[in-house]
C-alpha positions as CSV (number, residue, x, y, z in Angstrom):
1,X,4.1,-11.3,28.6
2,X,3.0,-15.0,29.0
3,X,1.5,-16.6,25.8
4,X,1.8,-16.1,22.2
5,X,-1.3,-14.1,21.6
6,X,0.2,-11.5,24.2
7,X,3.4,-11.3,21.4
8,X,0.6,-10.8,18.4
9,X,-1.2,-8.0,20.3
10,X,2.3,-6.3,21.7
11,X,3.3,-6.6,17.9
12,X,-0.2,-4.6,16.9
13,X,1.1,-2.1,19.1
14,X,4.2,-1.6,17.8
15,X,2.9,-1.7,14.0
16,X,4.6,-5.3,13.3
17,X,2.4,-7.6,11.0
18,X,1.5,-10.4,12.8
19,X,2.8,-12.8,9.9
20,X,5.7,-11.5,10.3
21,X,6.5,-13.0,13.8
22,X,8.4,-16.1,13.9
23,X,7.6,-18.6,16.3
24,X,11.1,-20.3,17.4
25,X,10.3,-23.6,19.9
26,X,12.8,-22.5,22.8
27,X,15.5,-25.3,23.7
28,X,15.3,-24.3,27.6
29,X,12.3,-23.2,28.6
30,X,10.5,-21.8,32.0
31,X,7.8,-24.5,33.3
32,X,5.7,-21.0,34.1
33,X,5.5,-19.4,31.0
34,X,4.6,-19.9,27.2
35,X,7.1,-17.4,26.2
36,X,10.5,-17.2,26.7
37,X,12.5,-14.2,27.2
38,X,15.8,-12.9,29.3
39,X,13.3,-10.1,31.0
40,X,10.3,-11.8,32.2
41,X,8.9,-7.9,33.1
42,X,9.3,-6.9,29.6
43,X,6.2,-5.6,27.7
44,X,7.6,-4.9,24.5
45,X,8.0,-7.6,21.8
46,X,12.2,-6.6,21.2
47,X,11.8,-8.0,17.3
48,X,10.2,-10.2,15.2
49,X,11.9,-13.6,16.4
50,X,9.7,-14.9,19.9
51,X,11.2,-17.9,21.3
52,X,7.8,-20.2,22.8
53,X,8.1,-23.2,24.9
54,X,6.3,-25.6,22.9
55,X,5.9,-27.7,26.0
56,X,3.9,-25.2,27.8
57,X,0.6,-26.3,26.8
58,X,0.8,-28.7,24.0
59,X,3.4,-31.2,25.8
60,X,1.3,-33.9,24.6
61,X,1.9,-33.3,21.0
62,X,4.9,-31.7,21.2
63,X,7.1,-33.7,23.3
64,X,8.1,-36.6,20.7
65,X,8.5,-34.0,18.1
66,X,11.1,-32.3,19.9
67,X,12.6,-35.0,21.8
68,X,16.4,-34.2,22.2
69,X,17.1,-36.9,20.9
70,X,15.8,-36.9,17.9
71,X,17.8,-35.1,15.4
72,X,16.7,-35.6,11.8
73,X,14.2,-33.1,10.1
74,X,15.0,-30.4,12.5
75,X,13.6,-27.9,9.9
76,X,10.3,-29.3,8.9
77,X,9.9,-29.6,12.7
78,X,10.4,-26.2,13.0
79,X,8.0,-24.9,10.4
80,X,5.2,-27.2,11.4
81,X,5.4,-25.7,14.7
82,X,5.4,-22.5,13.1
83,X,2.6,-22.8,11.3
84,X,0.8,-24.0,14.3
85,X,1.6,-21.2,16.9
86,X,0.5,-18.8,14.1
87,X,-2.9,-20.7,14.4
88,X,-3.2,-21.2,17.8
89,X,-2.7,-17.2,18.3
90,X,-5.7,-16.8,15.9
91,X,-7.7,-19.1,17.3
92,X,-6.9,-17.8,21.1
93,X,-7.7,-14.0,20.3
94,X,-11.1,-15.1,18.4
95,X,-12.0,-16.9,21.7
96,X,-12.8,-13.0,23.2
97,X,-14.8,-12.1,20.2
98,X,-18.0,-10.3,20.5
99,X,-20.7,-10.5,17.8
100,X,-20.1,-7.0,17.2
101,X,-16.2,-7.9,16.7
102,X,-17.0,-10.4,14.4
103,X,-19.5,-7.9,12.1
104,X,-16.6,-5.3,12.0
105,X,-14.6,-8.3,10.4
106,X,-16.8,-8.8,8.0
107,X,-17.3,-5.1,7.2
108,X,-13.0,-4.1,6.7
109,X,-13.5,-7.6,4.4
110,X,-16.0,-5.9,2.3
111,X,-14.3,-2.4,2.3
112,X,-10.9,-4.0,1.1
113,X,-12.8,-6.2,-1.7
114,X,-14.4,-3.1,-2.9
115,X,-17.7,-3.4,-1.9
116,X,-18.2,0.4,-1.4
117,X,-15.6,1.5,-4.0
118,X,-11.9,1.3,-4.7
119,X,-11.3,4.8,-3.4
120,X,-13.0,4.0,0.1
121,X,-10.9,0.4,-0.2
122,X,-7.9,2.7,-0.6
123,X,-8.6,5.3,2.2
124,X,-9.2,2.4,4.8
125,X,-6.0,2.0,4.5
126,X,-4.8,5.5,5.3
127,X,-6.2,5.3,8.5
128,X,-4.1,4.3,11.9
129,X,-5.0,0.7,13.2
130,X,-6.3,1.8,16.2
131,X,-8.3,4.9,14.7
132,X,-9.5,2.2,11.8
133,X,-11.5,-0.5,14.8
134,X,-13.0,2.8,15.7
135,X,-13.9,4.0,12.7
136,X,-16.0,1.1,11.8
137,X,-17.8,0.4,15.2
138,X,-18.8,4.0,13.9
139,X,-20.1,2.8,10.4
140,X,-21.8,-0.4,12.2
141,X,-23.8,2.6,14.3
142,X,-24.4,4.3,10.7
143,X,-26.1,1.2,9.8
144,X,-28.3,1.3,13.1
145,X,-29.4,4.6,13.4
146,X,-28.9,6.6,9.8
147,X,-27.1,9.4,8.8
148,X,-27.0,12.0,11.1
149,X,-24.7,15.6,12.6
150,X,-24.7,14.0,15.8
151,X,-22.8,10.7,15.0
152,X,-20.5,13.0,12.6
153,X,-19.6,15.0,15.2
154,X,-18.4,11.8,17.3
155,X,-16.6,10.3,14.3
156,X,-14.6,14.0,14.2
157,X,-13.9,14.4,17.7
158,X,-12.3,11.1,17.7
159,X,-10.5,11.7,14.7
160,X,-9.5,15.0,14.9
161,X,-9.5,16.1,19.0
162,X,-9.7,19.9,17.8
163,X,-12.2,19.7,15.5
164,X,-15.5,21.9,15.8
165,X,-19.0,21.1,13.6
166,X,-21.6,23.7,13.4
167,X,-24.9,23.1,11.6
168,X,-26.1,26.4,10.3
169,X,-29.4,27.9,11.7
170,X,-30.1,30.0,8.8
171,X,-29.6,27.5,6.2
172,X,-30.7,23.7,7.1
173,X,-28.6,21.3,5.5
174,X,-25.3,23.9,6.0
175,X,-22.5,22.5,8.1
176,X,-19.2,24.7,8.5
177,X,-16.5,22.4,10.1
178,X,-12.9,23.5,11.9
179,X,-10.6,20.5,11.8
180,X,-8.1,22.1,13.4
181,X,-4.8,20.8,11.6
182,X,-3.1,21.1,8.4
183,X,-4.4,20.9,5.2
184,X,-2.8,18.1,2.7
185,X,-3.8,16.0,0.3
186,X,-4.3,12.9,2.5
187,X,-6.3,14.8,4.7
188,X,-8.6,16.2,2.1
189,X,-8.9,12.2,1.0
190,X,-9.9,11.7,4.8
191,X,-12.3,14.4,5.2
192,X,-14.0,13.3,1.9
193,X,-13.9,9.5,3.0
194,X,-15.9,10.7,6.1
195,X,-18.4,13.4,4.3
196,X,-19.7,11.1,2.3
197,X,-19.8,7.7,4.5
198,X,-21.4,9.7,7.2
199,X,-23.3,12.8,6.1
200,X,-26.4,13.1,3.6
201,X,-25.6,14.0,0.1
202,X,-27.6,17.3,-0.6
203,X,-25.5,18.7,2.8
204,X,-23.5,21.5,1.6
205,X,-20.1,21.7,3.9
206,X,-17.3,24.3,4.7
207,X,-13.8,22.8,5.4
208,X,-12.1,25.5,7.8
209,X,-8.7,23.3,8.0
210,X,-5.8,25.3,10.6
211,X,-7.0,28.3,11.2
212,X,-11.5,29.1,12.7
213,X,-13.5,31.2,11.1
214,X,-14.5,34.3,13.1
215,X,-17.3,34.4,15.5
216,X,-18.4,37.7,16.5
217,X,-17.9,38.1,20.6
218,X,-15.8,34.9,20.7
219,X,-12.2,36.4,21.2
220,X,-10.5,33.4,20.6
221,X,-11.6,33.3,17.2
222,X,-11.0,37.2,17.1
223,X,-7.0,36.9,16.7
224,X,-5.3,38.9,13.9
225,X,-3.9,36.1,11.4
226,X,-5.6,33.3,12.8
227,X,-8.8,33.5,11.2
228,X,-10.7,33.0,8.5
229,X,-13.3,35.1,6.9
230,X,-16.7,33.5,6.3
């Protein structure tokens, strides 16, 4: 881990807000790195406090501010340079963006101002970080290419690994799906979420949660109380 923005991402990973990181200008720090830790080879962040050499690459505004020998307003100092790192991670990870990071932005901005609802606002945030990103680079191929079984079936499979969709050949419009896990209420919230963001309204759908339906000839679907009669 070399620069701040590495801390903000390791903290992502380790579900740490990134506002809750503080920035601490390091008294002794290494010429070679922006952040200063005992294990250089370290990859996790070890806690919210990251001490930064503010010298690193921003001597030129940093050096009179902390200038050993200056001694008054050691606080303010402190906070300004704070306030700055926080920035300067923002700006560095925005550097990467692609236009299609920037429209999933703006889309999780219009779920959590209600734009489609307060109960999708509230189910965005039931979802893990990582699954969330995913979930919306889904919605932005909703918007592209329309409601469909196909793109459902993607959005399940990453959601749920063990889940199965079936369309019904005898009954268009009919979709039986086997999520594979146990049924609870913030599932059923989930499952709704999803129905109705990705599937058209006048489709009729079967929830099969922990346990398949039977298939006739399939075996594994055959076992004595692990199935469900359809």
């Amino acid at each position: 881990m070399n620069y701040v923005w590495e801390a903000a991402l390791a903290a992502d990973r380790e579900g740490i807000l990134r506002e809750e990181i503080c920035f601490i200008p390091a008294a002794d720090g290494s010429p070679y790195t922006e952040i200063v830790r005992e294990m250089i080879n370290e990859r996790g962040l070890g806690g919210t406090c990251v001490e930064v050499n503010p010298l690193y690459r921003f001597a030129e505004i940093f050096s009179p501010v902390f200038d050993r020998n200056l001694e008054g307003y050691r606080q303010t100092r402190e906070a300004l340079f704070r306030i700055f790192t926080q920035y300067m991670v923002q700006l560095d990870l925005r550097q990467g963006l692609s236009r299609q990071e920037y429209a999933i932005g703006f889309l999780l901005k219009d779920f959590l101002e209600g734009a489609y609802g307060n109960e999708a606002a509230e189910m965005i945030f039931t979802f893990q970080k990582g699954q969330l990103r995913q979930l919306l680079r889904f919605i932005l191929k909703l918007y592209q290419c329309g409601s469909s079984v196909c793109l459902f079936r993607q959005v399940m499979r990453f959601l749920y690994p063990d889940s199965l969709v079936y369309s019904s050949n005898d009954k268009p419009g009919e979709i039986l799906i086997y999520i594979g896990t146990e049924e609870t209420a913030g599932e059923q919230g989930k499952l709704k979420f999803l129905q109705g963001m990705f599937l058209p309204v006048h489709y009729q759908v079967f929830l099969f949660w922990k346990y398949h339906f039977g298939i006739i000839d399939v075996e594994e679907t055959m076992e004595l109380d692990r199935m469900v009669l359809f």
